[in-house]
C-alpha positions in Angstrom: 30.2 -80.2 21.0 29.6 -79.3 17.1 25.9 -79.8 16.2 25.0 -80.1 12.8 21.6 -78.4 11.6 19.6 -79.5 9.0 17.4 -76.6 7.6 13.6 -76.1 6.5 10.1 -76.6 7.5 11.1 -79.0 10.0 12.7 -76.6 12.7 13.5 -77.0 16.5 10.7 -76.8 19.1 11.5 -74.8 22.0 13.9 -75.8 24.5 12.2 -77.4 28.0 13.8 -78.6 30.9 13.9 -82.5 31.1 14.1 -85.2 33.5 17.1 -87.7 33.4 18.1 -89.6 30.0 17.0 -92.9 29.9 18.6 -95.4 27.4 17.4 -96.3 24.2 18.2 -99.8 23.0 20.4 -99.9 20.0 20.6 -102.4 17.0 23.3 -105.4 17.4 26.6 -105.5 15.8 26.4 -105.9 12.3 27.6 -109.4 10.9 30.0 -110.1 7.8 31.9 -112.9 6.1 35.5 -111.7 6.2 37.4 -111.3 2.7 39.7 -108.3 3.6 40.5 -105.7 0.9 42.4 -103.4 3.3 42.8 -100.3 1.7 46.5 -98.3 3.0 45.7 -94.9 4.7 46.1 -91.6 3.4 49.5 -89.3 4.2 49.1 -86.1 6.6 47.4 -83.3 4.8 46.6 -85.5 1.2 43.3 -86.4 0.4 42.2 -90.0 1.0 39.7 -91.7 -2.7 39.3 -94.9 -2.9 37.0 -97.2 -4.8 35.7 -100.9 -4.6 33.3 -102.3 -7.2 29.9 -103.4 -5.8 26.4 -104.6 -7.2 23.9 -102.1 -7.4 21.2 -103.4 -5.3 24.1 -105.3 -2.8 23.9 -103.9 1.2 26.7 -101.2 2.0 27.7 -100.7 5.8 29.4 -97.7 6.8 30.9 -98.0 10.1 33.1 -94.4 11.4 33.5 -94.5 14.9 35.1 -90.9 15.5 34.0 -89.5 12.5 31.5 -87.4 10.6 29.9 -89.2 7.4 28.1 -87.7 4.6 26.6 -90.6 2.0 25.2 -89.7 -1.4 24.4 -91.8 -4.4 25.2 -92.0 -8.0 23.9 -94.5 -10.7 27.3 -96.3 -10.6 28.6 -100.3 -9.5 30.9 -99.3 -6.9 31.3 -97.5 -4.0 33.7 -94.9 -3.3 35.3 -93.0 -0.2 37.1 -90.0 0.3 38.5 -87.9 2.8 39.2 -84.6 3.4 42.5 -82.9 2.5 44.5 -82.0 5.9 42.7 -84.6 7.9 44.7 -86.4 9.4 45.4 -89.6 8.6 42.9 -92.7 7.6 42.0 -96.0 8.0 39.8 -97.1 5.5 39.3 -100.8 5.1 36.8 -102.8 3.3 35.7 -106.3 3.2 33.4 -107.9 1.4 29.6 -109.6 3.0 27.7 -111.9 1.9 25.8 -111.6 -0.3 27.7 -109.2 -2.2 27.8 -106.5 -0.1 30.5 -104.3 1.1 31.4 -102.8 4.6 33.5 -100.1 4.6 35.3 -99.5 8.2 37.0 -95.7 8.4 38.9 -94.3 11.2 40.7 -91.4 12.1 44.4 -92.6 12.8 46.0 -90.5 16.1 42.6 -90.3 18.3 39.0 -89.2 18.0 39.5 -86.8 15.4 38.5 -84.0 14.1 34.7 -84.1 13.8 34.7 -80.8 11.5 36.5 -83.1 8.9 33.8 -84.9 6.9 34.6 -88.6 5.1 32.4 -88.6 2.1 30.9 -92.5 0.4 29.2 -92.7 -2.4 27.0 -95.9 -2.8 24.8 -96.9 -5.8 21.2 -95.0 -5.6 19.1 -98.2 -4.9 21.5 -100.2 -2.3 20.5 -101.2 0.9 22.8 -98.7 3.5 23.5 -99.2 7.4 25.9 -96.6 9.1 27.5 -96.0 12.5 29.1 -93.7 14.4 29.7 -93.2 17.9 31.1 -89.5 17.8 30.5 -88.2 14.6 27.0 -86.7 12.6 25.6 -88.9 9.8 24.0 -87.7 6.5 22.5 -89.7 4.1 21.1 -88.2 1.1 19.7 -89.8 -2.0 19.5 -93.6 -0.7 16.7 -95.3 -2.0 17.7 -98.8 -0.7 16.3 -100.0 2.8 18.0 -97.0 5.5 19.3 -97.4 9.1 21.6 -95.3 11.1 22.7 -95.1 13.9 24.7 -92.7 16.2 25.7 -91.9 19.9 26.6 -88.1 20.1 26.1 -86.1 17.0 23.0 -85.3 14.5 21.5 -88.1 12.1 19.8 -87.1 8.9 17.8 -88.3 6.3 16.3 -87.5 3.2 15.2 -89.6 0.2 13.2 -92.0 -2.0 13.7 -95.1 0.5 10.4 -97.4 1.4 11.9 -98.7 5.0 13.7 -96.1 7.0 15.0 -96.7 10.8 17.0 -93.8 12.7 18.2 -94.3 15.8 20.1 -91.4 18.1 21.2 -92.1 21.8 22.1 -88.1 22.6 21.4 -86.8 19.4 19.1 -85.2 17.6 17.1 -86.7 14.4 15.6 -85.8 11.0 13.6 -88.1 8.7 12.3 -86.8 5.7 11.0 -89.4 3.6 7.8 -89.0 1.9 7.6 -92.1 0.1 8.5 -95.0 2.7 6.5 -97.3 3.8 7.8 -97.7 7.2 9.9 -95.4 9.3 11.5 -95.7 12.6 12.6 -92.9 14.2 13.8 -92.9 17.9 16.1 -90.5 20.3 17.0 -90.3 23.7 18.2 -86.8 24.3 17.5 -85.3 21.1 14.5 -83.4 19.3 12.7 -85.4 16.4 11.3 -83.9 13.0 9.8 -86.3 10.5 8.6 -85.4 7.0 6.6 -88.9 6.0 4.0 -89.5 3.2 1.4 -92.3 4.5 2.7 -95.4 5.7 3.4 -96.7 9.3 4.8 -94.4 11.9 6.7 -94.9 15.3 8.6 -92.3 16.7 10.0 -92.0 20.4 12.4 -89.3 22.5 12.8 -89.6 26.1 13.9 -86.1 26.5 13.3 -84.4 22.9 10.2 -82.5 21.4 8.3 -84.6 18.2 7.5 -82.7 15.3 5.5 -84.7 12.6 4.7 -83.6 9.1 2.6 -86.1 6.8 2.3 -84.9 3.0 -0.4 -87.6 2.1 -2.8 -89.4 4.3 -1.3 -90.8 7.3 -2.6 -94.4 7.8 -0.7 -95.5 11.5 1.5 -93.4 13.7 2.6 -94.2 17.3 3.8 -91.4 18.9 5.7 -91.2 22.1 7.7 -88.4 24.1 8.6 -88.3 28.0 9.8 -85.3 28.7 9.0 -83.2 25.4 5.6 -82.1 23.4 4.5 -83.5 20.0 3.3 -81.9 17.3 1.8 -83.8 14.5 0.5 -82.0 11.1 -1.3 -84.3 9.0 -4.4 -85.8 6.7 -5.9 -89.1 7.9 -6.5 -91.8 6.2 -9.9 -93.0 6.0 -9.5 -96.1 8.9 -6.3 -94.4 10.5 -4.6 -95.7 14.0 -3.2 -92.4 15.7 -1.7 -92.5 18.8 0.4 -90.0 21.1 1.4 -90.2 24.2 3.8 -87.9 26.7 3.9 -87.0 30.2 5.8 -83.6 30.6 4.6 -81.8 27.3 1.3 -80.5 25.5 0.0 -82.1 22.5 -0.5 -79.9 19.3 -2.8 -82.1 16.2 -3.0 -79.8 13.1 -5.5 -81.4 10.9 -7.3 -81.0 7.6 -10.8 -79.4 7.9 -13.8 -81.9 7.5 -11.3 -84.5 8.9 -13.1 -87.6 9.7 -12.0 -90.0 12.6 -12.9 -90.9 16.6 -10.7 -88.9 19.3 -10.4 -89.8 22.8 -7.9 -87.1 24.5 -7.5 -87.0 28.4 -4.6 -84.8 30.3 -4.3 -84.3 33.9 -3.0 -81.2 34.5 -3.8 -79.5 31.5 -6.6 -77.7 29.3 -8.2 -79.5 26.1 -8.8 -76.8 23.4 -10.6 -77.9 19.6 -11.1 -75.5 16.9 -12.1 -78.2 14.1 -15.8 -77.9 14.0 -19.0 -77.4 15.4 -19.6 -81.2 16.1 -16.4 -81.0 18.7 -16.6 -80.2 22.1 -16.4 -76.5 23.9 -13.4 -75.8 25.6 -12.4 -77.7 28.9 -10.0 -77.6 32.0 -9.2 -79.7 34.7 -7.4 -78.0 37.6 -6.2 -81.1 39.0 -8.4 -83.9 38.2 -8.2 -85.9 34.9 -9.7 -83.9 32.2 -11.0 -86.5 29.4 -13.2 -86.0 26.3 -14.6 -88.9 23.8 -16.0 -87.4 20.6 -16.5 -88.6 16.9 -16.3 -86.1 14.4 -17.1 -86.0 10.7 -16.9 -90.1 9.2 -15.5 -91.2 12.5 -13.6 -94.5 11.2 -10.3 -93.2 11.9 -8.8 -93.1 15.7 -7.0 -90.8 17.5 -6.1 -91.4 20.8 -4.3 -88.3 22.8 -2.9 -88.5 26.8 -0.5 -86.3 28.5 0.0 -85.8 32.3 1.4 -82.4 32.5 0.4 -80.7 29.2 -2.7 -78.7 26.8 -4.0 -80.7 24.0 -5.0 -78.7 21.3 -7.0 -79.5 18.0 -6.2 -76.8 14.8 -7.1 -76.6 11.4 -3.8 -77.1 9.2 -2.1 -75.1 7.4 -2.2 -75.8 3.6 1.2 -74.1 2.9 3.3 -76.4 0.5 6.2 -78.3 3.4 10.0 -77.3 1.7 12.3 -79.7 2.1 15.3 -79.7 5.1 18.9 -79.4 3.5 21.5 -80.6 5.3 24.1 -78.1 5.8 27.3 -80.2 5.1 29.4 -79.7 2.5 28.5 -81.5 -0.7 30.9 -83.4 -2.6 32.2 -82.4 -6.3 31.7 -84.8 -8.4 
């Protein structure tokens, strides 16, 4: 199966052997008002652009089935969509939602299709987007409206300005990078995660996958959650910050600012605890076999951390101060 990799700071963890998927509940159909605007599909081996007007701030859905989709944004009132020359044929159709939104259906005419093929949409920078796909990668770039996406097989990435972001990926792998939101969801089944997040709220969950968590500013709440993969989160705190992470089969790395201030409460099982943030922390530990659990505050101790894996080291490091560059999707970019 094709993968596509997003590039940068954010890179893949080690691979780990894992214990059985287990499912990860996905958002419901989404619900429109049908005016149809079918759109006719393109001819064998002739490039598919099409165009429908829509308000600037209205809610685009994308839904591609068997396809790969690449979004990006322009400062325009309309949304277009184009396919690649020799694809083969499309089905584009759009109808309009309520309340002036559009949703744009595509599908690859003849089958599954060919997931190297990429179907490019451009929406208006600040409009709400939702997209779907079952076989095919998702990239969004640019969207500042509220984000979520949503696919089965392939990669889902995104990067931009948007202040409520929610990924979802059953077997695939996920990127977030978006330093300015508010809120981001960001969940996987069988898939790594990498997040690149400013300071808001936090959750993000793989069953199978690795966690790697980069904050730029102070990270205010963060829940954390991995079952058969490690975490790693890199980050300031904030000065009353909720922190918590959780796995059962992977070692927890914390890479923190020195003089950071907060109460942490790690316990693992099987596993070593090992701090190098300050005098005021605890010496090294290691349980063998029975729960090994320390309770310290250190520096202004408002913040809370809270830290617990079964099988896995927790460790405490200074972080690196290096400035974080950001992931590029490696999909081909549109001309304009």
């Amino acid at each position: 199966m094709r993968t596509l990799r997003v590039e940068g700071r954010l890179r893949r963890s080690s691979s780990r052997a894992y214990p059985p998927a287990v499912a990860i509940d996905l958002c419901g159909a989404l619900l429109a008002v049908a005016i149809a605007v079918p759109t006719p599909a393109g001819a064998q081996g002739a490039p598919l652009d099409r165009t429908w007007p829509a308000a600037t701030t209205a809610p685009v859905v994308v839904r591609a089935p068997r396809m790969t989709v690449r979004i990006d944004v322009w400062d325009r009132e309309a949304v277009r969509a184009r396919g690649p020359a020799g694809a083969r044929p499309l089905r584009i159709e759009a109808t309009r939602s309520s309340p002036d939104g559009l949703i744009v259906d595509i599908e690859s005419r003849g089958g599954r299709g060919d997931l190297s093929d990429t179907v490019f949409v451009t929406i208006p920078r600040r409009a709400p987007v939702s997209v779907e796909s079952y076989w095919g990668a998702i990239v969004v770039v640019g969207a500042e409206g509220d984000v979520s996406l949503e696919s089965y097989f392939e990669e889902v990435a995104y990067r931009g300005g948007a202040a409520r972001v929610s990924v979802r990926g059953f077997h695939s792998e996920v990127h977030v990078e978006a330093p300015r939101a508010r809120s981001i969801v960001a969940e996987s089944g069988g898939g790594d995660v990498h997040v690149l997040t400013g300071s808001g709220q936090l959750r993000v969950e793989s069953v199978r996958g690795d966690i790697e968590v980069r904050a730029r500013g102070p990270l205010a709440e963060a829940d954390i959650r991995s079952t058969g993969g490690s975490i790693l989160l890199s980050a300031s705190l904030a000065a009353s910050a909720a922190v918590t992470l959780d796995t059962h089969h992977g070692s927890i790395d914390m890479e923190l600012d020195p003089g950071a201030g907060a109460r942490f409460r790690l316990e693992t099982y099987l596993g070593a605890i090992e701090n190098d943030l300050g005098p005021s922390s605890p010496a090294r530990r290691r349980g063998p076999v029975r729960v090994n659990a320390v309770d310290f505050p250190l520096g202004d101790a408002r913040a809370l951390v809270v830290a617990s894996t079964w099988r896995g080291d927790i460790r405490l490091r200074r972080r690196d101060q290096a400035p974080m560059p950001s992931p590029a999707a490696r999909i081909p970019s549109p001309s304009r």
